[in-house]
C-alpha positions as CSV (number, residue, x, y, z in Angstrom):
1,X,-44.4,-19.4,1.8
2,X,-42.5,-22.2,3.5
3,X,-41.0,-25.5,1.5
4,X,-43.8,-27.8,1.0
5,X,-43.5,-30.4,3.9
6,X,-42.3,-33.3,1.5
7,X,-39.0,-31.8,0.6
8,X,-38.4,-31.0,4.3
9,X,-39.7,-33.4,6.1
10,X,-36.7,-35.8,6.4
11,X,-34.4,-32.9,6.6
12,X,-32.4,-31.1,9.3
13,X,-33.4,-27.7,10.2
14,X,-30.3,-24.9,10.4
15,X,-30.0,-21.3,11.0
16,X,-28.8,-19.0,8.9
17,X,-25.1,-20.1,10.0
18,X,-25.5,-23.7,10.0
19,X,-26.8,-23.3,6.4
20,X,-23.7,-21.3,5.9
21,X,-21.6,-24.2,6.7
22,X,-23.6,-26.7,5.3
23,X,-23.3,-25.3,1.9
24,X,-19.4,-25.1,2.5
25,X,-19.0,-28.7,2.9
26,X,-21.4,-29.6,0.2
27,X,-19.7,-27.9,-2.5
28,X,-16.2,-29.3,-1.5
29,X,-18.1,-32.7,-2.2
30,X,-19.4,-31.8,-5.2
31,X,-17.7,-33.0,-8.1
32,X,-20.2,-32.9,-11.4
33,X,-23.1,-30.4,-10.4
34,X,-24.3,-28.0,-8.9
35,X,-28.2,-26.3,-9.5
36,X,-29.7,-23.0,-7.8
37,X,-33.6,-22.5,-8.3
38,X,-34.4,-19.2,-7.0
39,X,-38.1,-18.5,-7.1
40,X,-39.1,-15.4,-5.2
41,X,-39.7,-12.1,-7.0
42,X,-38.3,-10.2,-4.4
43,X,-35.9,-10.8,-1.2
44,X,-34.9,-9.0,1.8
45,X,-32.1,-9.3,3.4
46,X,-31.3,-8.9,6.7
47,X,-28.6,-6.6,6.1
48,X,-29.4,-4.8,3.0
49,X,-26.2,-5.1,0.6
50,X,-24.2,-1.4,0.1
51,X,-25.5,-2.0,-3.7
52,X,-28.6,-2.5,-2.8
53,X,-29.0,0.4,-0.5
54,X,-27.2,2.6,-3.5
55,X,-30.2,1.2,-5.9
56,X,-32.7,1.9,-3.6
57,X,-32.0,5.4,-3.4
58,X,-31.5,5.6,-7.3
59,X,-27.5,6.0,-7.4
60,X,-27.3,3.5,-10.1
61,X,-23.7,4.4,-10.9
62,X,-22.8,3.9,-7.4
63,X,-24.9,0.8,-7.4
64,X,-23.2,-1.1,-10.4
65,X,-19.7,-0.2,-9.2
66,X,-20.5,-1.8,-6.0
67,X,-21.9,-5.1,-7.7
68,X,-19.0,-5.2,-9.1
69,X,-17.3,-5.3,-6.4
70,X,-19.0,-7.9,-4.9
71,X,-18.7,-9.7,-8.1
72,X,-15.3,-10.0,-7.7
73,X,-15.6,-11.5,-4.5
74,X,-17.0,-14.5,-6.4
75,X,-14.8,-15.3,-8.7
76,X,-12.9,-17.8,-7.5
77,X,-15.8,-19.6,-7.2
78,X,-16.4,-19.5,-10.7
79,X,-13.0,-20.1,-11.5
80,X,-13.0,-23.3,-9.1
81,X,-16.1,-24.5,-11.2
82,X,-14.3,-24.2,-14.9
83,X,-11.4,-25.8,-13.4
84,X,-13.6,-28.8,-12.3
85,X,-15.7,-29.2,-15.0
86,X,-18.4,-28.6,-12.5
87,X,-22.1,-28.1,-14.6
88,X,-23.1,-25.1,-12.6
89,X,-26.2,-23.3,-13.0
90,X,-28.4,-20.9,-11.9
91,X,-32.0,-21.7,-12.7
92,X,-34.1,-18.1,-12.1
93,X,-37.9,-18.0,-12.6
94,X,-39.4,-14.2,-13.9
95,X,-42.4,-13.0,-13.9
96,X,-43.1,-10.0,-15.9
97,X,-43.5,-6.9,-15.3
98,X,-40.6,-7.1,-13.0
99,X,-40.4,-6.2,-9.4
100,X,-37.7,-2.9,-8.3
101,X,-35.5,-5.9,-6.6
102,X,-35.6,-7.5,-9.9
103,X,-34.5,-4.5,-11.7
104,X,-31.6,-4.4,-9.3
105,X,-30.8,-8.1,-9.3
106,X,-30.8,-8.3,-13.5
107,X,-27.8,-5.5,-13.2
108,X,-26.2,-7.7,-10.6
109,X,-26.5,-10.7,-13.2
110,X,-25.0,-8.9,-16.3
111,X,-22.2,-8.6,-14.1
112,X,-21.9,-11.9,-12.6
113,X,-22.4,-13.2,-16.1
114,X,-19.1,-11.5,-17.4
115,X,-17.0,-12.8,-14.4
116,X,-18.1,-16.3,-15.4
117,X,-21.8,-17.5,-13.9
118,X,-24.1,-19.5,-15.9
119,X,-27.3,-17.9,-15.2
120,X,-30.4,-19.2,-16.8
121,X,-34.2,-17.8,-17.1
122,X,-37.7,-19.6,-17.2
123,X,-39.4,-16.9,-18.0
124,X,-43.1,-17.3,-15.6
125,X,-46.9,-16.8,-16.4
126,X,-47.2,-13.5,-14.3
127,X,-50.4,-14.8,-12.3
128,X,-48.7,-18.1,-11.2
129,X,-47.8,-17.8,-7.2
130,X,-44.3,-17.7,-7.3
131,X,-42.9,-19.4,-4.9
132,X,-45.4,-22.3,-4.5
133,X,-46.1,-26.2,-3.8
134,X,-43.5,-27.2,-6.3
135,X,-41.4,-24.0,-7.5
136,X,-39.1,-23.1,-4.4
137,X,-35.9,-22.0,-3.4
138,X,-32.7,-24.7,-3.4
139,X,-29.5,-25.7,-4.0
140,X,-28.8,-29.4,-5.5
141,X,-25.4,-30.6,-4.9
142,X,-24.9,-33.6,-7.0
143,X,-27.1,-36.2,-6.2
144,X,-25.3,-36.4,-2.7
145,X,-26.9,-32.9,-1.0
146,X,-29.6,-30.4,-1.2
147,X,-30.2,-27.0,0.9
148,X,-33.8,-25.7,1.1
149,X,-34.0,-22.5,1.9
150,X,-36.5,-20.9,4.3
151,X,-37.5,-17.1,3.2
152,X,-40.5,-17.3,5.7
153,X,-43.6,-15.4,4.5
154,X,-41.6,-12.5,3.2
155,X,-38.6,-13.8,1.8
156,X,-36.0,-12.9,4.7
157,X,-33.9,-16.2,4.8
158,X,-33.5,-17.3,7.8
159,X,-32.2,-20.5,7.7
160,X,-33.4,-23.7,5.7
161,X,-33.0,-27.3,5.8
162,X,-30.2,-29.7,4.8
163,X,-31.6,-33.2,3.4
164,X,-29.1,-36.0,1.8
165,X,-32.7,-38.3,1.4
166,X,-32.4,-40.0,-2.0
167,X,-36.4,-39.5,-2.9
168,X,-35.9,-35.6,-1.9
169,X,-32.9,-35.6,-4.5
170,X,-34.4,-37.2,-7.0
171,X,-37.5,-35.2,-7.1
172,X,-35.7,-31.7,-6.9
173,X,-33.4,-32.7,-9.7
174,X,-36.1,-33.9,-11.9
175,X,-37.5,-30.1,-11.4
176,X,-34.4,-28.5,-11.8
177,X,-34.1,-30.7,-14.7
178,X,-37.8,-29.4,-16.3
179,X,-36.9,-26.3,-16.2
180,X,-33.6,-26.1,-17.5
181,X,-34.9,-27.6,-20.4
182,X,-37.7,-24.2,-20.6
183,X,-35.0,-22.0,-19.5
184,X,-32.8,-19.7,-22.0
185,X,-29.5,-18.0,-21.5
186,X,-29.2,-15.0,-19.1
187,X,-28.3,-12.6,-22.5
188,X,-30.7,-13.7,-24.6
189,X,-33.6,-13.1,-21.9
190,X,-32.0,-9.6,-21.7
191,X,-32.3,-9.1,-24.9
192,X,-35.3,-10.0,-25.5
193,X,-37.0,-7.8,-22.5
């Protein structure tokens, strides 16, 4: 499922690069926040992640020392948000039972959590379409920037749009908004599952 038209409409369309670089020069803008709604239930990448290839074929050892791994890699991210006082969030939406990439992402996320990301859940009625009309994938960079991603029909990214349109802003804040106020802490969803 594409972006609903409204949200990308008055956008500019980018390849997976372009959104690469577009991201880049958004966060060294942002200065107060920065929101990720991720929406999908499952993902594929174009290049399937060493950890990801390691949980497919049920080395979960080798998996979880590879996340961390690339956990690492992210840490200076994390540490460039505390030092900022950026409000930085991850807003995930889960519906139960969960899906195998699920599985592998929620062992990715106890990691990330420890090296410093705020990750939180909105737990999802499990016959709601997921993504849909108004729960998609984007990144909201202040009030100045937002990146909507395209995952196609199967949720391969392969690009996305960059919009700075005030209206677009405003609405995907106010749902990023909602549902941080329904979400709860990556830990306590885990221990609650």
């Amino acid at each position: 499922m594409r972006p609903p038209r409204w949200a990308t409409a008055s956008g500019r369309r980018l390849d997976l690069d372009e959104f690469g670089t577009c991201f880049l020069d958004a966060w060294s803008r942002t200065d107060e926040r920065f929101l990720k709604l991720e929406c999908w239930q499952s993902y594929r990448e174009r290049d399937i992640t060493t950890s990801q290839a390691a949980y497919e074929r049920g080395d979960l050892t080798e998996a979880e020392r590879l996340l961390r791994t690339e956990s690492e890699a992210e840490r200076s991210l994390y540490e460039d948000v505390e030092r900022r006082g950026i409000d930085y969030a991850r807003i995930r939406l889960i519906q139960e039972p969960l899906t195998p990439y699920l599985d592998y992402e929620l062992i990715a996320y106890r990691i990330r959590v420890k090296v410093g990301e705020n990750i939180e859940v909105v737990r999802c009625d499990p016959a709601m379409r997921l993504p849909d009309e108004e729960h998609f994938d984007f990144l909201l960079f202040d009030r100045h920037t937002a990146l909507i991603h395209d995952y196609g029909e199967i949720g391969l990214q392969s690009g996305g749009w960059v919009t700075h349109d005030s209206d677009v802003i405003a609405a995907l804040e106010k749902k990023a908004v909602a549902l941080r106020r329904r979400a709860v802490p990556f830990e306590e969803f885990m221990a609650d599952i």
